[in-house]
N, C-alpha and C positions, 0 to 999 in steps of 0.2 A: 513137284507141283509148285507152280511161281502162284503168289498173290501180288494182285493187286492193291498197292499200298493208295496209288493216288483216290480211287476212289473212295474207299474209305474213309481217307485223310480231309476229303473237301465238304463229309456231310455234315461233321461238325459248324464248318463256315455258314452255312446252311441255316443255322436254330438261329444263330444270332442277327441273321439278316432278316430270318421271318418273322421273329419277334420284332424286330426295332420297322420294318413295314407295318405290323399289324397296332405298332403302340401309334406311326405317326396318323393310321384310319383313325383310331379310335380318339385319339390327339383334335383330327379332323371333323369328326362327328359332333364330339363336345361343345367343342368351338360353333359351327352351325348352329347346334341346339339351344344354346345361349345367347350367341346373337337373337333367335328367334323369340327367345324368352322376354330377352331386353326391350324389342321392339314391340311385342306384346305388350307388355308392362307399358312401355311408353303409349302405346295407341289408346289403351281403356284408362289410362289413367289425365290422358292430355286436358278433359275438361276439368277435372278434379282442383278444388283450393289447393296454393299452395300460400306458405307463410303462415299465416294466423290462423288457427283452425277453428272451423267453424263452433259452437256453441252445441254441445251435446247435454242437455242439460233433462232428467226425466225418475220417473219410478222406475226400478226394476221390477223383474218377477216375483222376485223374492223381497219386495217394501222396499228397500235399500235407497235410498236417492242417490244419483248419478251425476257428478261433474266433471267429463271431460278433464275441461282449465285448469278445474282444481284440485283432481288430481293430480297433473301432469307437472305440478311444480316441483321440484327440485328430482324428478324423476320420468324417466321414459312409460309410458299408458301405451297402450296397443288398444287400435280401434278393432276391432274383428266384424268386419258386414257379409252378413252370411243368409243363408234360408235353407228350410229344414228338407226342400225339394231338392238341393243341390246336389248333385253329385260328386264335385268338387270339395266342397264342404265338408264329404265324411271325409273324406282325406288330412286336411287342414282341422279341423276341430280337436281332434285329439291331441295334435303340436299345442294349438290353443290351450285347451284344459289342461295338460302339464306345464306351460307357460305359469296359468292363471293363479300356481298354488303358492309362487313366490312371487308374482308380479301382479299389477295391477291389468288389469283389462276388462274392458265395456263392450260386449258385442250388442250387433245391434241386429235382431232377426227383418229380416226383407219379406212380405207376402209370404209368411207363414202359417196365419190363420190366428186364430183369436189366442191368450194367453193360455188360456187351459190346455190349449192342443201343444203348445210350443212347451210347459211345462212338461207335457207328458215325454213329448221327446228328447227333453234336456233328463228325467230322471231313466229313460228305456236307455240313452247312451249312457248314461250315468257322466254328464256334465253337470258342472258347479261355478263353471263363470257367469258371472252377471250379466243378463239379458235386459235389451229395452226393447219390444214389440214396437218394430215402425210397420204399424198395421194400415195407414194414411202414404206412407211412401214418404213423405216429406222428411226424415233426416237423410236417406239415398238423393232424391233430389236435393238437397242444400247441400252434398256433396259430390254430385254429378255422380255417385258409384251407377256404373253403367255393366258391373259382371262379379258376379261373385264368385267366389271368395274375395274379398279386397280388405288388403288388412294397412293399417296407417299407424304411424310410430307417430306422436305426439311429446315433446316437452317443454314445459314450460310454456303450453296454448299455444309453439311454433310448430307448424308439421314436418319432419326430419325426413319422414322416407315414406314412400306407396307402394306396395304390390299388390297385382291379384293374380287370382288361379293359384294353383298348387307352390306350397310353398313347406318343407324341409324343415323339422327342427332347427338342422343348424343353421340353416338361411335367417329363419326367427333369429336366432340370438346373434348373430351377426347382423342384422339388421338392428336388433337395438344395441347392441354396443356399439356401433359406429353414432348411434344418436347423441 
């Protein structure tokens, strides 16, 4: 009985070509998906200040008085513009509130409803970052946030970096270390 060595011999050749195919898809997909990311990013962010950040200055929920500016000197602040309707937001919020335990951050609730309501859902997720109720719209409008989640890296009252929509722990910190 003769075997067939060739065939055997060539299925190995095989795994390595289908891997290195299936790595340059996925190589390929990436790449698309980020570009789109970028482009997103750039579209809801184009009205948005950049350079000097606008003046965020208010009570939180929790009494605390809130200063952007002054926070943000000699250290990187994370704006976080969210609302409690978002669906995005539970995503992103929880990056936030582990952010929030060693970092400074000011979010700022969008048409979420009066303070009581927005407390109740800061203690049912069991968050602890400082909140400012822009129940008027007006600190979204004085920053054109046109989608939330949008979150802004501030330092030193300059604005370093904007994203919105879903955004990755590590994106977070790689977004403020580069600031």
């Amino acid at each position: 009985m003769k075997i067939d060595k060739s065939k055997h011999d060539s299925e190995p050749d095989k795994k390595p070509k289908k891997i290195k195919k299936w790595a340059k898809e996925l190589l390929s997909i990436l790449l698309i998906v980020s570009l789109f990311s970028f482009a997103l990013d750039y579209y809801y962010s184009a009205n948005m200040p950049s350079g000097s950040a606008p003046h965020i200055v208010g009570t939180g929920l929790n009494g605390e008085i809130l200063n952007v500016n002054e926070l943000s000197k000699n250290q990187p602040v994370v704006v976080y513009f969210w609302a409690t309707w978002c669906g995005a937001c539970s995503l992103v919020s929880p990056t936030i509130e582990r952010f929030s335990q060693d970092n400074p951050v000011v979010s700022v609730a969008l048409s979420s409803g009066d303070d009581a309501q927005i407390r109740q859902y800061m203690q049912e997720n069991k968050y602890q970052f400082s909140v400012l109720n822009d129940v008027t719209g007006t600190q979204s409008q004085n920053w054109g946030v046109r989608v939330t989640p949008t979150v802004v890296i501030i330092r030193d009252g300059e604005i370093k970096n904007i994203t919105t929509g879903v955004l990755s722990p590590m994106g977070l910190w790689f977004r403020v270390f580069m600031s």
